[in-house]
C-alpha positions in Angstrom: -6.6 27.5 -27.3 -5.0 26.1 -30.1 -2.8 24.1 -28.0 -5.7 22.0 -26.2 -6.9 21.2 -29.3 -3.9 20.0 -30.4 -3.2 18.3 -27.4 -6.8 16.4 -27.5 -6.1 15.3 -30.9 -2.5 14.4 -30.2 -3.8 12.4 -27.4 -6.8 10.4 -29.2 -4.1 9.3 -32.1 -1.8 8.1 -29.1 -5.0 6.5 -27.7 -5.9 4.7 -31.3 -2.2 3.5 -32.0 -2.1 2.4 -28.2 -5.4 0.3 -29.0 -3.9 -1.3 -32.6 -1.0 -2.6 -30.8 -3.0 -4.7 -28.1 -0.6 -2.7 -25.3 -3.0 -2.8 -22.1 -0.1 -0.6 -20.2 0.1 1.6 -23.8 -3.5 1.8 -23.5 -4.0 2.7 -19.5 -1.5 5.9 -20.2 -3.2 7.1 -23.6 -6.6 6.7 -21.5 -5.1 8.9 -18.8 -3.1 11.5 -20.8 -7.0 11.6 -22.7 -8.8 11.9 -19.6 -6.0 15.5 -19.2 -6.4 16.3 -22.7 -10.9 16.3 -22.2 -10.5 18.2 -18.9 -8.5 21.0 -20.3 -11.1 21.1 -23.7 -14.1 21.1 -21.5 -12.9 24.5 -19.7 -13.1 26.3 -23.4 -16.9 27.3 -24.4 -17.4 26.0 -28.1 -18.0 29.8 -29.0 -14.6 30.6 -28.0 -13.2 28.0 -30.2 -11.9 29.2 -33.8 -13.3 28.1 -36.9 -10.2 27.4 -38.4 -10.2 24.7 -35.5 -13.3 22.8 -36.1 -12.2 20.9 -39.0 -9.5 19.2 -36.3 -12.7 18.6 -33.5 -14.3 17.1 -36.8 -11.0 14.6 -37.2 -10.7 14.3 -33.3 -14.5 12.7 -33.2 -13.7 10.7 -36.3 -10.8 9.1 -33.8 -13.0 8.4 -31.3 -15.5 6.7 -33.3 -12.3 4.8 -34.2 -11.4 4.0 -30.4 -14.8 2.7 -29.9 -14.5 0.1 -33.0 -11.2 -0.8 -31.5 -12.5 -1.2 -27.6 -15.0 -3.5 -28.8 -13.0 -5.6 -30.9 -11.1 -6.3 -28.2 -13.5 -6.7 -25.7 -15.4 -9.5 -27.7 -11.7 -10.7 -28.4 -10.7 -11.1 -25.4 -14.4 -12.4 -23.7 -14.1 -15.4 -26.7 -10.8 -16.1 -25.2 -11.8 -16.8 -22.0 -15.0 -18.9 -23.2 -12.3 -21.0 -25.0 -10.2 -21.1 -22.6 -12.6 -22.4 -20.1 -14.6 -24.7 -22.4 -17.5 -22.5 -22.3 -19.0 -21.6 -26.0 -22.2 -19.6 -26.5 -24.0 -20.2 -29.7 -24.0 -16.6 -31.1 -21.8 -14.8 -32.8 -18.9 -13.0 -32.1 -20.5 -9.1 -33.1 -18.8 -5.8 -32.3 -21.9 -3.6 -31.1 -24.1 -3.4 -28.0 -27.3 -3.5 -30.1 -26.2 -6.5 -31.7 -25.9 -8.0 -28.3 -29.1 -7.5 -27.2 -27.5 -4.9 -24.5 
């Protein structure tokens, strides 16, 4: 048990570092090695898990809220690229939530 939770944390730090450095290959792997990492967590029943454990499930959602931050700054990063690069310009500013965006 110790191990998956190792792994899923192991795997959302490759995910963030992935994301800082822009890679889009970096970031397809960490996503998939993730995707692994979730389905082997999700066969453990949180009773199971040991308390001397949590405090790394508390860091492991702290790095998620991180990857979030990260996958919308580059999302709006790259969508005002391609408004620059074709001319087009909305009069709004660039934000880096949904609620801010009226979505």
């Amino acid at each position: 048990m110790n191990q998956i939770v190792e792994s899923f944390r192991n795997s959302q730090n490759t995910l963030v570092s992935a994301l800082d450095g822009h890679d889009s290959d970096a970031i397809f792997q960490a996503s998939k090695e993730l995707s692994n990492a979730v389905a082997k967590l999700g066969t453990l029943k949180s009773a199971d898990i040991e308390h001397s454990l949590r405090p790394i499930l508390s860091e492991v959602d702290e790095l998620m809220q991180a990857s979030i931050y990260r996958l919308r700054f580059l999302r709006d990063h790259s969508s005002s690229r391609l408004q620059l690069l074709s001319g087009w310009r909305v009069n709004q500013a660039d934000t880096y939530s949904d609620a801010a965006r009226g979505r």
